[in-house]
C-alpha positions in Angstrom: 15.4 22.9 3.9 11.6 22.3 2.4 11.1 18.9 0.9 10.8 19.2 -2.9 7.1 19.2 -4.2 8.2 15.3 -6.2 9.7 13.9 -3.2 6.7 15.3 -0.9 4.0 13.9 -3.3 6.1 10.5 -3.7 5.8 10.0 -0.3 2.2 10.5 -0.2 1.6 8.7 -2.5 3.3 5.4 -1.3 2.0 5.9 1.6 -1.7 6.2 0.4 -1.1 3.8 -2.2 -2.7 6.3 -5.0 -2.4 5.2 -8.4 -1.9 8.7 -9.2 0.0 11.8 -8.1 -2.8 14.1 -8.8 -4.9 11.3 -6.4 -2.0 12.4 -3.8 -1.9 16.1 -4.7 -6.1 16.1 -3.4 -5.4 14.4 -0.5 -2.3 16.8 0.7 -4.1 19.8 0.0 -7.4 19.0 1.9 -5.2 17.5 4.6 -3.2 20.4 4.9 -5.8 22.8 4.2 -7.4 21.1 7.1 -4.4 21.2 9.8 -3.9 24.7 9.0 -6.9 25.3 10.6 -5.4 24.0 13.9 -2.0 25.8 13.9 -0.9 29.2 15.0 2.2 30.9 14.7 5.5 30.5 14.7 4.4 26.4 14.8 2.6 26.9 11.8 5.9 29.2 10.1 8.2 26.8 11.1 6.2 23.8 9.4 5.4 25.7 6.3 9.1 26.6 5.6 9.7 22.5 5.4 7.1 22.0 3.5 7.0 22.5 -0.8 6.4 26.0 -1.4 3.0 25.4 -2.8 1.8 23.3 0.3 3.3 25.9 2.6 0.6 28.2 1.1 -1.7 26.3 1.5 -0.7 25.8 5.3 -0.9 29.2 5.3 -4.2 30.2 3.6 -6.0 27.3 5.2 -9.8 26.6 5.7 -11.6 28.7 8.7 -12.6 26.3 11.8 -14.7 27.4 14.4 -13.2 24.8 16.9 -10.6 22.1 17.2 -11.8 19.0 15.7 -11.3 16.3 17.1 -9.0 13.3 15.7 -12.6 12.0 13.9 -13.6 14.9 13.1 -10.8 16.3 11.6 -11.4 12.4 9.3 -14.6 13.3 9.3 -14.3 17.3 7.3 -11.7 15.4 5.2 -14.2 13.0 3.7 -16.6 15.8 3.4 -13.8 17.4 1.0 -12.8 14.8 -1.2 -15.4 13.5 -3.8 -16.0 9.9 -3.1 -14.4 10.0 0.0 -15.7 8.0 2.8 -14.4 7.6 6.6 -12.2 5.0 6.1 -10.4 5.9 3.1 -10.2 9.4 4.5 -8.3 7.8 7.5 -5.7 6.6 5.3 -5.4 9.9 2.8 -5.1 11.7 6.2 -2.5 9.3 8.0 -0.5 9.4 4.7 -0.4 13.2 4.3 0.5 13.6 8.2 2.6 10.6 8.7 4.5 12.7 5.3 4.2 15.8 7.4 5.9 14.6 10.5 8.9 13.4 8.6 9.5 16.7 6.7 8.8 18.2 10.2 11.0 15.9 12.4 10.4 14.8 16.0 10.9 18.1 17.9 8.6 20.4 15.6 6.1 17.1 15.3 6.0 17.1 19.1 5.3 20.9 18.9 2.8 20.4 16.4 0.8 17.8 18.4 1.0 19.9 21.5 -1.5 22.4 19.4 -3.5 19.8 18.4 -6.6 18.1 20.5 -5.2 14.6 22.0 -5.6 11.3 19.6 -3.7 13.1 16.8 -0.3 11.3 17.5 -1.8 8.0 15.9 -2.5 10.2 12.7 1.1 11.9 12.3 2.2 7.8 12.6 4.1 8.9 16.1 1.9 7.4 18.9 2.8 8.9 22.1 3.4 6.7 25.3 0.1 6.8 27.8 
């Protein structure tokens, strides 16, 4: 069952310390927008149908990449998308959009989602993976 838009936002927001939701809300679309660039098929299905139905478009619909980016990259294009953004508050609107992400997704679909994803993304989603 998808998370409900409040709850999903509320946890961003906490997590990103935003003093606003509409300061979460830009941060979970551009980071979603983002990792929909990343994910194919029935990974992608499967984490859209958690996710509020308005994200889940998103996810769906998401920006066109020409290649994987890499974990600072993927910082990087995020910064590039929010106004004012720089690398280091990007880093935290992405870790607490993911880390968000990975609970509505749980461990197994997480673990399917990172094995789509370029290595150094576990630290992002807040699961780092044993070397």
């Amino acid at each position: 069952m998808p998370l409900r838009r409040e709850a999903f936002l509320g946890h961003v927001r906490e997590r990103g310390e935003y003093g606003t939701a509409e300061e979460a809300e830009r941060a979970a679309r551009v980071v979603l927008a983002l990792l929909g660039a990343h994910l194919v098929g029935e990974v992608r299905a499967q984490l859209a149908a958690r996710l509020p139905e308005g994200f889940a478009l998103i996810l769906l619909n998401p920006l066109q990449s020409a290649e994987p980016l890499s974990p600072e990259r993927f910082v990087r294009a995020t910064a590039a998308w929010i106004e004012g953004a720089t690398e280091q508050t990007a880093t935290w609107d992405v870790s607490a959009v993911l880390s968000t992400v990975a609970d509505a997704a749980g461990d197994d679909l997480t673990g399917q989602i990172l094995l789509q994803l370029p290595a150094g993304y576990d630290l992002l989603f807040g699961r780092p993976q044993p070397t």
